[in-house]
C-alpha positions as CSV (number, residue, x, y, z in Angstrom):
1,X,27.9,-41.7,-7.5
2,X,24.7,-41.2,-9.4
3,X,21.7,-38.4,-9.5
4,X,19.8,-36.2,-11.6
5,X,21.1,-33.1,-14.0
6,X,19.6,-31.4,-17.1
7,X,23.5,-31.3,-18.2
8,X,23.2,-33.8,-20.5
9,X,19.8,-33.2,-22.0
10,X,20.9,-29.6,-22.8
11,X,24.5,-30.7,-23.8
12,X,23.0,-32.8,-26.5
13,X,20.3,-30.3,-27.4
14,X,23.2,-27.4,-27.6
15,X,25.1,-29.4,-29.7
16,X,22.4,-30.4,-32.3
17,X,21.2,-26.3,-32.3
18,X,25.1,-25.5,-32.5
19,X,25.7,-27.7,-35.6
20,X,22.1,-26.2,-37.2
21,X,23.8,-22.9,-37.3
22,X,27.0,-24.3,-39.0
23,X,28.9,-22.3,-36.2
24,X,30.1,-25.8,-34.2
25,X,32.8,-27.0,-36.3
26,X,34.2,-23.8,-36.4
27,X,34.5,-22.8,-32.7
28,X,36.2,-26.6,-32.0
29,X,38.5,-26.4,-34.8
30,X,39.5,-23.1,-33.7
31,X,40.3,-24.9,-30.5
32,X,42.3,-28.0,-32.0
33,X,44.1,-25.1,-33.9
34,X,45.6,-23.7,-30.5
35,X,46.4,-26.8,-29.5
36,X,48.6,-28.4,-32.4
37,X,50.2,-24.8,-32.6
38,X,53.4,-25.9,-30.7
39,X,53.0,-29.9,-31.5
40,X,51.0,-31.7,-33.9
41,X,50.8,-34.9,-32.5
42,X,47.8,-36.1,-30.4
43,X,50.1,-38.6,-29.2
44,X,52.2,-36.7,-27.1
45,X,49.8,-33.7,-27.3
46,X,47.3,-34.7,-24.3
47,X,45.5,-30.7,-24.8
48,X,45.3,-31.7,-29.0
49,X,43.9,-35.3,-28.4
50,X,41.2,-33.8,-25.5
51,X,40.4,-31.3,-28.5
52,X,40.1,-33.6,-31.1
53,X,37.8,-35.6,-28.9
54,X,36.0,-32.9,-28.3
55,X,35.3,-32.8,-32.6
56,X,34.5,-36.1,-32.7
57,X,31.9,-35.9,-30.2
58,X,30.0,-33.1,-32.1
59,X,30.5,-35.5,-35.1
60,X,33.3,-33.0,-37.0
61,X,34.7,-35.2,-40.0
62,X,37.8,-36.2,-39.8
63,X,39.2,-34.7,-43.1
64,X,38.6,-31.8,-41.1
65,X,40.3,-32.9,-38.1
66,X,43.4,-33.2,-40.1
67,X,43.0,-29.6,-41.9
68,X,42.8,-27.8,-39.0
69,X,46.1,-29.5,-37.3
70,X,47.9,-29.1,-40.6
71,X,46.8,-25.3,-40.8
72,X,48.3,-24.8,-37.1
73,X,51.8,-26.9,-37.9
74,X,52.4,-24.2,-40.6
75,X,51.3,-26.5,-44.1
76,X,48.7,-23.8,-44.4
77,X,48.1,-20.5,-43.8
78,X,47.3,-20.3,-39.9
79,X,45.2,-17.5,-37.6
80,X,47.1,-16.9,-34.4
81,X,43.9,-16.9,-31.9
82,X,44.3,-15.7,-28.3
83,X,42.7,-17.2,-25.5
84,X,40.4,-15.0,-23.0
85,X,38.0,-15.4,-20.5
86,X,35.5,-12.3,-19.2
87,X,33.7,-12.3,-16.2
88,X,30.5,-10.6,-15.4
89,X,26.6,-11.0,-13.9
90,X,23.5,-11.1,-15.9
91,X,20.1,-10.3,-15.0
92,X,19.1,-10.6,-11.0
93,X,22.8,-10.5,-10.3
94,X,23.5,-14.1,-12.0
95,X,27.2,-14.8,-12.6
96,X,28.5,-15.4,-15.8
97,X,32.1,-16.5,-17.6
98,X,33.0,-16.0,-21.0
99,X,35.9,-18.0,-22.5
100,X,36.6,-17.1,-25.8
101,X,39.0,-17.8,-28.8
102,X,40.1,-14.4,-31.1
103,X,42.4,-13.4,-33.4
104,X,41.0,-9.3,-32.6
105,X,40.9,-8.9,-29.1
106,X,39.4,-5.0,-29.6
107,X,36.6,-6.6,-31.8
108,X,35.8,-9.7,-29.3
109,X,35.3,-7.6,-26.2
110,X,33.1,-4.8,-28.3
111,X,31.1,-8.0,-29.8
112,X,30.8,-9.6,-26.1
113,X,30.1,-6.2,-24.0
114,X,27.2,-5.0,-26.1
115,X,25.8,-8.5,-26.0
116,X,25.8,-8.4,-22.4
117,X,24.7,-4.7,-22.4
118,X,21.7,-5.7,-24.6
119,X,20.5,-8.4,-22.3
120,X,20.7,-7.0,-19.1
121,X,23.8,-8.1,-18.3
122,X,27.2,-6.1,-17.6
123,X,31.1,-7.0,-17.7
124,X,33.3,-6.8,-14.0
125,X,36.6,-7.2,-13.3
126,X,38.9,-10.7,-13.6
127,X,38.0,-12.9,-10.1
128,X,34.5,-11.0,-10.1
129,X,32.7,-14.8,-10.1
130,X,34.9,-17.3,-11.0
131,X,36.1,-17.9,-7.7
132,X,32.3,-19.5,-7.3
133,X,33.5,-21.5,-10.3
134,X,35.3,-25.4,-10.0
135,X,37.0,-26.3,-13.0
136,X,36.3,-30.0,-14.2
137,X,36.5,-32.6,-16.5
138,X,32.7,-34.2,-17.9
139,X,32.4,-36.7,-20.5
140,X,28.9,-37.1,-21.2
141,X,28.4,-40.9,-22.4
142,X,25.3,-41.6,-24.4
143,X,22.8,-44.5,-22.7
144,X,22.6,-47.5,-25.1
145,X,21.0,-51.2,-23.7
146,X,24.5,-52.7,-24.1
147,X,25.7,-50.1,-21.7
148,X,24.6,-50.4,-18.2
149,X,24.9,-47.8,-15.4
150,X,26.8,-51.1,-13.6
151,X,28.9,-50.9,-16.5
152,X,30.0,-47.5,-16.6
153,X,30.5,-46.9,-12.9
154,X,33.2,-50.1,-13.5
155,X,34.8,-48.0,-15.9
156,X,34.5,-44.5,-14.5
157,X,36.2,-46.2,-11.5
158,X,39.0,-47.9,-13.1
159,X,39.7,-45.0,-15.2
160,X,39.8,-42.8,-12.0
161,X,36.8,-40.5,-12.8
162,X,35.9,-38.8,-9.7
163,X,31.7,-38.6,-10.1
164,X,29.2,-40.1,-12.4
165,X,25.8,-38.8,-12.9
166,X,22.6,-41.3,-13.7
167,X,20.0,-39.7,-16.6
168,X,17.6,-41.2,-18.8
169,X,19.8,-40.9,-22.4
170,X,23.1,-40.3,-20.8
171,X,26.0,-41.1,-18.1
172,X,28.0,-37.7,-17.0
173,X,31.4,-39.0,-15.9
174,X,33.0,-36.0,-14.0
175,X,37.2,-36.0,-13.2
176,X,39.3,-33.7,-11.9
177,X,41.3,-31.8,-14.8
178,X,44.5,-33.8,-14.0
179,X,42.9,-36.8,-14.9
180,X,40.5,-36.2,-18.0
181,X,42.8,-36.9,-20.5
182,X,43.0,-40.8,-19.4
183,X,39.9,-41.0,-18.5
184,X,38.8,-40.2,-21.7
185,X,40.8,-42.1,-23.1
186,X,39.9,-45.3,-21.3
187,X,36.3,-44.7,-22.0
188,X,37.2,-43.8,-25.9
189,X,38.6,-47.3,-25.7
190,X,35.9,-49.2,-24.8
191,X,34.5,-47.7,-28.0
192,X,31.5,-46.0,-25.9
193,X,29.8,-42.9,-27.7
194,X,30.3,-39.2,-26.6
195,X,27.9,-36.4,-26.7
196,X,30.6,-34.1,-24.9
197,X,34.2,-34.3,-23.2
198,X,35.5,-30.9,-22.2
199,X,36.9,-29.4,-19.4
200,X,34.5,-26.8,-18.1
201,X,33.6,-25.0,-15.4
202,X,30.5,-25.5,-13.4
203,X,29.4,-23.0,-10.0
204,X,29.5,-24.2,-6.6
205,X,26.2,-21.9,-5.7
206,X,23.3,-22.3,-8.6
207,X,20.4,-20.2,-8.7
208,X,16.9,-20.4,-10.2
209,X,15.1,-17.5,-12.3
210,X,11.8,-17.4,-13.2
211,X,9.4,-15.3,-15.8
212,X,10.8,-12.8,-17.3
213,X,14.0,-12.7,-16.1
214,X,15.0,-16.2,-17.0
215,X,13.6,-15.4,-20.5
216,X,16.2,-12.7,-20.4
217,X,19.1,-14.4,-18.9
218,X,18.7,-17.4,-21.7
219,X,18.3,-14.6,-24.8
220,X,21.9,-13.3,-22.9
221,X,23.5,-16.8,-23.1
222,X,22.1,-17.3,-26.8
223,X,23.4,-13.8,-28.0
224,X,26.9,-14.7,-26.1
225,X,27.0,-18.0,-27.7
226,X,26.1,-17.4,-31.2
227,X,29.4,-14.9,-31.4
228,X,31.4,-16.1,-33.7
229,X,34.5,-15.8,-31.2
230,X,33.1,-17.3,-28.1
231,X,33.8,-20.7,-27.7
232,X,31.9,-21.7,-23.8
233,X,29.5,-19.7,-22.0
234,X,29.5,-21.0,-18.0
235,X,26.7,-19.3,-15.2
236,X,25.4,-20.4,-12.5
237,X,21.6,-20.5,-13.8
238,X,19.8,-24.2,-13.4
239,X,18.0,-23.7,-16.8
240,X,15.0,-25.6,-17.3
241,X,15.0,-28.5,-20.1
242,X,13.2,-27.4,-23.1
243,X,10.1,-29.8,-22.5
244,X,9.9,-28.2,-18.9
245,X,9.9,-24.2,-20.4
């Protein structure tokens, strides 16, 4: 159950860039925002709890937390966002999946087809590449010395993950999306330390670029990424770590 990613290296590294641009906080309250729309409470809410994980994790206060669940029960003035997903390839045919949050459908696929236009990239059709896409659960758990790789695979397994991955400064625990709420949950209980836990989508069939088209395909994902409206970018590109660029 162990082996080597970069997933958790750039996880971490996304996350720190993400909340450098103050954008972060946004996209994920955005999220807990759609999910306390029809019910409030993490309790009974497992989508709301996942999402409020998912805040904590990215270190979102909690005050903040709490706003944006009060703005979606109605005590404040709430957006109604709508949830899509484009499909599409980037350069040297790479496939790419764009999930997105809006409250302007016309201006998110304006924003996301000139992005993909710019950077050699091009929208298709729904099923296009997704169905080269599995949807899963990760929780990527930092690496402390009180936490060994023993540890965690005792945990993972009781919990009910399906996968965990071994790197230097992090465990990935991988579920199936049935069971990510309680694994989280278990884990969040043991009072370990999250750098992510969403459910994402990963490809079946990577692919390596080099030169100048891997330069292009990670100024695509940037430019996709910074819009204000796009909460995940998935692809099936094994990007390098930064160290290794």
């Amino acid at each position: 159950m162990s082996g080597h990613s970069h997933a958790a290296n750039i996880a971490v590294k996304k996350a720190k860039t993400d909340a450098a641009k103050g954008k972060i906080f946004t996209k994920v309250g955005r999220e807990i925002a759609v999910a306390a729309k029809n019910n409030p409470d993490p309790s009974t809410n497992s989508k709301l709890a996942d999402a409020i994980a998912k805040a904590r994790s990215v270190n979102m206060p909690n005050d903040n937390i709490k706003r944006c669940i009060a703005k979606a029960a109605g005590e404040l003035s709430a957006d109604n966002y709508e949830e899509l997903t484009y499909e599409g390839y980037g350069p040297s045919g790479s496939a790419v999946i764009i999930k997105a949050l809006t409250d302007n459908k016309n201006r998110t696929v304006d924003y996301v087809r000139t992005a993909m236009r710019k950077h050699g990239g091009s929208l298709g059709n729904a099923g296009c590449v997704s169905f080269t896409f599995t949807t899963i659960g990760e929780i990527i758990v930092e690496r402390t010395p009180e936490l060994s790789e023993d540890m965690l695979m005792e945990y993972a397994l009781d919990a009910g993950a399906d996968d965990i991955i071994t790197e230097d400064d992090a465990f990935i625990v991988r579920t199936s999306v049935a069971d990510f709420s309680n694994v989280r949950k278990y884990l969040e209980e043991k009072n370990l330390h999250f750098f992510e836990a969403e459910i994402k989508m990963v490809s079946q069939n990577m692919i390596t670029l080099e030169g100048d088209e891997l330069k292009k395909f990670q100024k695509l994902v940037d430019a996709l990424e910074d819009l204000d409206d796009v909460q995940n970018v998935y692809h099936n590109v094994d990007l390098p770590d930064e160290e290794e660029e």
